[in-house]
MARNU-712914 format. One record per atom (N, C-alpha, C): residue in one letter; x, y, z; atom name; residue number from 1. Coordinates in steps of 0.1 Angstrom, whole numbers, plus 5000, padded with zeros to 4 digits. Example, Ala and Ser with C-alpha at 12.3 -4.5 7.8 and 13.67 -1.06 7.14 Angstrom:
resn:east:north:up:name:resi
A:5132:4943:5078:N:1
A:5123:4955:5078:CA:1
A:5132:4967:5078:C:1
S:5128:4978:5071:N:2
S:5137:4989:5071:CA:2
S:5129:5000:5079:C:2
% end
This chain:
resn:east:north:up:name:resi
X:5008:4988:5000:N:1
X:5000:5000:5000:CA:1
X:5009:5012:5000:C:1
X:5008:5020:4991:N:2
X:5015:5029:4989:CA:2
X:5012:5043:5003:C:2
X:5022:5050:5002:N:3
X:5014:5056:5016:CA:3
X:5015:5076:5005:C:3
X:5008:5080:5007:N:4
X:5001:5091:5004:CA:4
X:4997:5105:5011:C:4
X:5007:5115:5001:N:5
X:5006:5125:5013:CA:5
X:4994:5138:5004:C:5
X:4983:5140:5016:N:6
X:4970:5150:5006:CA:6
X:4975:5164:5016:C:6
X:4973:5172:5005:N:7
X:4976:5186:5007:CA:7
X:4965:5195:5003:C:7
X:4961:5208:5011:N:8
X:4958:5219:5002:CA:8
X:4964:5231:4999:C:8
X:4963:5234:4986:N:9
X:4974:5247:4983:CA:9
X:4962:5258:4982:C:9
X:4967:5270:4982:N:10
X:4967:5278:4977:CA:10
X:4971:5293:4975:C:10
X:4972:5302:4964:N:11
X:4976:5307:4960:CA:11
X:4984:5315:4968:C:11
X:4999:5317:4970:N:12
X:5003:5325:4980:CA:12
X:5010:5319:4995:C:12
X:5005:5304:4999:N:13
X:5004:5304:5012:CA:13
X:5012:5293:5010:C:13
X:5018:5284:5017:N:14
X:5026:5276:5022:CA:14
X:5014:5265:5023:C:14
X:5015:5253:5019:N:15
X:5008:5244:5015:CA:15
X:5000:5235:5033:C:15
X:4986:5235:5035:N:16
X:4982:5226:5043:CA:16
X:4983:5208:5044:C:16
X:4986:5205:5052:N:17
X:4988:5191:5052:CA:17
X:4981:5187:5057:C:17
X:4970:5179:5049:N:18
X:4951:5177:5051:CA:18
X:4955:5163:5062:C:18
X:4962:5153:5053:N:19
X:4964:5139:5058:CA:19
X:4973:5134:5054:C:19
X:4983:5123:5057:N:20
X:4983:5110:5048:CA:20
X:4979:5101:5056:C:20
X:4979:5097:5043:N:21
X:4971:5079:5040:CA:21
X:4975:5069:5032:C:21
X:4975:5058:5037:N:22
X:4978:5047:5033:CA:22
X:4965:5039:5027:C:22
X:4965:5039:5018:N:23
X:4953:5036:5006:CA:23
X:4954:5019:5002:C:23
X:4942:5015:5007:N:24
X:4943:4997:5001:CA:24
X:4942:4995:4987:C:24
X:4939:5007:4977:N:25
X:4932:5002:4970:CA:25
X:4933:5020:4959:C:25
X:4940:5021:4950:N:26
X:4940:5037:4944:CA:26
X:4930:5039:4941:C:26
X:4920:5033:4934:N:27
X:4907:5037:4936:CA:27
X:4899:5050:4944:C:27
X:4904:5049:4959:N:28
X:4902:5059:4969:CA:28
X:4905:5066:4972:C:28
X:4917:5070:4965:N:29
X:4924:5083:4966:CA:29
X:4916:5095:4959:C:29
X:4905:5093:4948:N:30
X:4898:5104:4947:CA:30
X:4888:5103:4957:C:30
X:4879:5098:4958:N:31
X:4874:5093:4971:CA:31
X:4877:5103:4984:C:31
X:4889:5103:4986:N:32
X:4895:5110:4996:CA:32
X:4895:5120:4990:C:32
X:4899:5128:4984:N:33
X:4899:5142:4974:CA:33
X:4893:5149:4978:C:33
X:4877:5139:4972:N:34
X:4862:5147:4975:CA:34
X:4860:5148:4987:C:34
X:4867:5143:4998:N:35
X:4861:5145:5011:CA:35
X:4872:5156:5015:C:35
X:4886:5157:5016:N:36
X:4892:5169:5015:CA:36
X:4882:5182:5011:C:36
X:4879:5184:4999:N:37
X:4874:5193:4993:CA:37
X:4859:5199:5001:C:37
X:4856:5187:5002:N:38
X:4844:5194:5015:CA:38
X:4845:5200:5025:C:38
X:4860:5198:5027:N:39
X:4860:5202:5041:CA:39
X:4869:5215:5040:C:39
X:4867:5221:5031:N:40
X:4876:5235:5025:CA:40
X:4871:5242:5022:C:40
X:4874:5256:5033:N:41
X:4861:5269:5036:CA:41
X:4866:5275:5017:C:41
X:4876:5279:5017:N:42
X:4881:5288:5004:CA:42
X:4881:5278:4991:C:42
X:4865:5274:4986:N:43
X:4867:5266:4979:CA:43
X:4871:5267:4963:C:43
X:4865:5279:4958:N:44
X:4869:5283:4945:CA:44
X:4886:5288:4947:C:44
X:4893:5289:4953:N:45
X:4905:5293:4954:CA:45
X:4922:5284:4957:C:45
X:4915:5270:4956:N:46
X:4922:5261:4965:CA:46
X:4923:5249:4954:C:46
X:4937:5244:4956:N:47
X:4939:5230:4951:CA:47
X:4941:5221:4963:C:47
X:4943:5208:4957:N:48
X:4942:5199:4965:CA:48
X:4953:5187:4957:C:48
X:4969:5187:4963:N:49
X:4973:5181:4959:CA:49
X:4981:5171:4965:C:49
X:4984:5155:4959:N:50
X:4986:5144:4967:CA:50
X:4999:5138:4961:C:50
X:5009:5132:4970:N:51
X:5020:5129:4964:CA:51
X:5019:5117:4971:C:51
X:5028:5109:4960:N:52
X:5032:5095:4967:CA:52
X:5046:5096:4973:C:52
X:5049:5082:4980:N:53
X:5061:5085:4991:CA:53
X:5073:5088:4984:C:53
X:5075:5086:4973:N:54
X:5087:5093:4966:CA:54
X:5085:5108:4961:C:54
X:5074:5114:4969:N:55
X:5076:5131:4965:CA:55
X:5065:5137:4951:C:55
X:5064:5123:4943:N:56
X:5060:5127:4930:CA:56
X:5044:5131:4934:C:56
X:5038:5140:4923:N:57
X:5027:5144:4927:CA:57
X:5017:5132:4917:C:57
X:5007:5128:4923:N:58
X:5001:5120:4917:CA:58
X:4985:5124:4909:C:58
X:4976:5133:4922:N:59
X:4971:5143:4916:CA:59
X:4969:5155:4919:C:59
X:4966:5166:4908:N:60
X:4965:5177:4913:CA:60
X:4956:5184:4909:C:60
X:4944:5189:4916:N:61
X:4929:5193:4913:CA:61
X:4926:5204:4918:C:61
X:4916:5211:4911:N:62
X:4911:5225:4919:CA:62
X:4901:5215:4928:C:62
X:4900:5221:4938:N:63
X:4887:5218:4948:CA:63
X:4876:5218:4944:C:63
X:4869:5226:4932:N:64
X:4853:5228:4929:CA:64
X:4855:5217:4922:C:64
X:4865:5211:4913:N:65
X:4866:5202:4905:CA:65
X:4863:5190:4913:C:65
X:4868:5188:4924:N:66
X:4867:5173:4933:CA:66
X:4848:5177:4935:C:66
X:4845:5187:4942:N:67
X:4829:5189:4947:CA:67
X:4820:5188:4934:C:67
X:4819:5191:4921:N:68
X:4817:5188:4911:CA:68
X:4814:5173:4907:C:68
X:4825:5165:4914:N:69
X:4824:5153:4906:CA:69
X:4816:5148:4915:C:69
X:4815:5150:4928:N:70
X:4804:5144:4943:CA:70
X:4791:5147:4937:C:70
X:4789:5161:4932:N:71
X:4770:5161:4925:CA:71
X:4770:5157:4911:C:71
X:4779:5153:4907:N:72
X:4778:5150:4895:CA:72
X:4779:5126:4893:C:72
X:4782:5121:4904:N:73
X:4788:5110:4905:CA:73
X:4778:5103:4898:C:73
X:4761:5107:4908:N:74
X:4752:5096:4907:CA:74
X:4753:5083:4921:C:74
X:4766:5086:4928:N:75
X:4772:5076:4940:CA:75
X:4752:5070:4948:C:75
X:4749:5061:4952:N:76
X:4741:5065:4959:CA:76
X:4747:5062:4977:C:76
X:4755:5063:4977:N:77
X:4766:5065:4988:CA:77
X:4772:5078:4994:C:77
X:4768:5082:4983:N:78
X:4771:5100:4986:CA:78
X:4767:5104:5001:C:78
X:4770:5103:5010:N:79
X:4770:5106:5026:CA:79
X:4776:5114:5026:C:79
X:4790:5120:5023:N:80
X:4804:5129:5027:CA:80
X:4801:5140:5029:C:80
X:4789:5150:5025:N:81
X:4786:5159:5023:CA:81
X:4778:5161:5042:C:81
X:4772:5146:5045:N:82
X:4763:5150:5058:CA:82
X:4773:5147:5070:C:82
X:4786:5138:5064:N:83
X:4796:5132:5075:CA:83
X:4801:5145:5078:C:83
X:4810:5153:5064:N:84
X:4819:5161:5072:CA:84
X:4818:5173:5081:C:84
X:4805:5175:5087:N:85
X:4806:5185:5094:CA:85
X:4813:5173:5108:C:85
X:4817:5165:5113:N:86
X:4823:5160:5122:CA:86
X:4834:5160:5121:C:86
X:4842:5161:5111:N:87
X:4854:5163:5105:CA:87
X:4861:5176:5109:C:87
X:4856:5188:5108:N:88
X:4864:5200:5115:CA:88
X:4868:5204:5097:C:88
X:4874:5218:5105:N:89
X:4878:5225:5093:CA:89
X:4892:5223:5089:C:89
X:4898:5222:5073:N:90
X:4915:5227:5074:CA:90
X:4916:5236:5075:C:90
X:4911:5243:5076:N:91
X:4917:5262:5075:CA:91
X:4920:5262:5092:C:91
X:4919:5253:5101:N:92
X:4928:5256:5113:CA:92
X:4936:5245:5113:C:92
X:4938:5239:5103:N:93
X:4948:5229:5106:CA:93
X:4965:5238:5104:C:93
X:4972:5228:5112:N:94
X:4988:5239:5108:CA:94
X:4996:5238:5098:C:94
X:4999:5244:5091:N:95
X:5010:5246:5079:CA:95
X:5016:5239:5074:C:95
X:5023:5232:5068:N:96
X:5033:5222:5066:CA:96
X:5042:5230:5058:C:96
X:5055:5223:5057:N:97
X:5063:5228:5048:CA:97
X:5062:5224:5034:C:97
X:5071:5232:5028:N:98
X:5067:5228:5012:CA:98
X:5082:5217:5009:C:98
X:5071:5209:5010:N:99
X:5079:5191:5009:CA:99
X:5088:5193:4994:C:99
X:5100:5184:4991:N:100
X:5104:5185:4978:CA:100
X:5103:5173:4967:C:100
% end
């Protein structure tokens, strides 16, 4: 299982470090994306980008683009939207550095 580091950027600021995760299955890594993106007050203004353990960026998405694909899925699983208010915000999570 590759282990996986999710970030949000944006423009200006020294990159947030949402999570990593260790993913069974890549599949879920957008999965994860769209729940990131939910949970992101500045949402027109923000990427959301994920690197694998050797640094390399694997994806890199605007945030409306992840929320987008949640009303656009058809999922009938679609919960994420009623879960993440338990989740908390990243806009107080703390800074990370800018990884190389």
């Amino acid at each position: 299982m590759p282990l996986l580091t999710f970030e949000i950027i944006r423009f200006g600021e020294a990159p947030v470090l949402a999570d990593i995760a260790s993913l069974a299955d890549e599949r879920f890594v957008w999965r994860h994306v769209e729940g990131l993106a939910l949970r992101t007050k500045d949402r027109n203004h923000a990427l959301i980008r994920v690197k694998n353990s050797e640094g390399q960026i694997v994806v890199l998405a605007g945030v409306a683009i992840a929320l987008a694909s949640i009303r656009n899925c058809g999922r009938a699983d679609t919960q994420l939207e009623s879960d993440i208010e338990t989740l908390g915000d990243l806009d107080q999570a703390p800074r990370s550095y800018e990884a190389h």
